[in-house]
C-alpha positions, 0 to 999 in steps of 0.5 A: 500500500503506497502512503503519502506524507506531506509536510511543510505546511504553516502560516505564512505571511503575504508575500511570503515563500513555502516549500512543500515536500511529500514523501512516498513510502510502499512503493519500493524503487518504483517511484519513478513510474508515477507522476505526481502532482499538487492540488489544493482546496480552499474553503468552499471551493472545489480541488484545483491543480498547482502543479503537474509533474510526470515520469518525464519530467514533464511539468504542468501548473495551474494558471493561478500559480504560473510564474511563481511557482516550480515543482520538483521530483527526487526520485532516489528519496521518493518524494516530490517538492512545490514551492511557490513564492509571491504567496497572497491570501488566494493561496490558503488552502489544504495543499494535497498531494497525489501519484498516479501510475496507470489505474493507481491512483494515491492521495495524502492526507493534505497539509494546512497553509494559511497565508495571513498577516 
């Protein structure tokens, strides 16, 4: 069973940067075959992708976050990174992340970030 730990989440204030990371256990040396990704949901609103990365490398990002954000992948620690900077209260939300590899599919349990002064 793959699981998924997302950390670096907080408060952080306007303006500011964050550097998410989420680690995956369970899938052996098999972590390069998944592409990974961030989404996130704000109060009230539906789950949006941040950003998109697949086992080529290939990066997708939502368009609220271009610019300003870079997503990342190591695959010998199993665990894919975002950060963004440039934060503003928009960005509050449960960051998720998610691995995908043909029909499987893993979500974490999501971190907080509040951006707020």
């Amino acid at each position: 069973q793959v699981h998924l730990v997302e950390s670096g989440g907080g408060l952080v204030q306007p303006g500011g940067s964050l550097r998410l990371s989420c680690t995956a256990s369970g899938v052996g040396d098999s972590f390069s075959f998944y592409d990974a990704a961030w989404y996130r949901q704000a109060p009230g609103k539906q789950r949006e992708l941040v950003a998109m990365i697949t086992v080529r490398w290939n990066v997708n990002l939502g368009e609220s976050v271009k610019g300003r954000t870079t997503i990342s992948r190591d695959n010998e620690k199993n665990t894919v990174y975002l950060e963004m900077n440039s934060l503003n209260p928009e960005d509050t939300a449960v960051y998720y992340c998610n691995v995908m590899r043909s029909r499987l599919n893993y979500w974490g349990k999501g971190t907080l970030v509040t951006v707020s002064s």
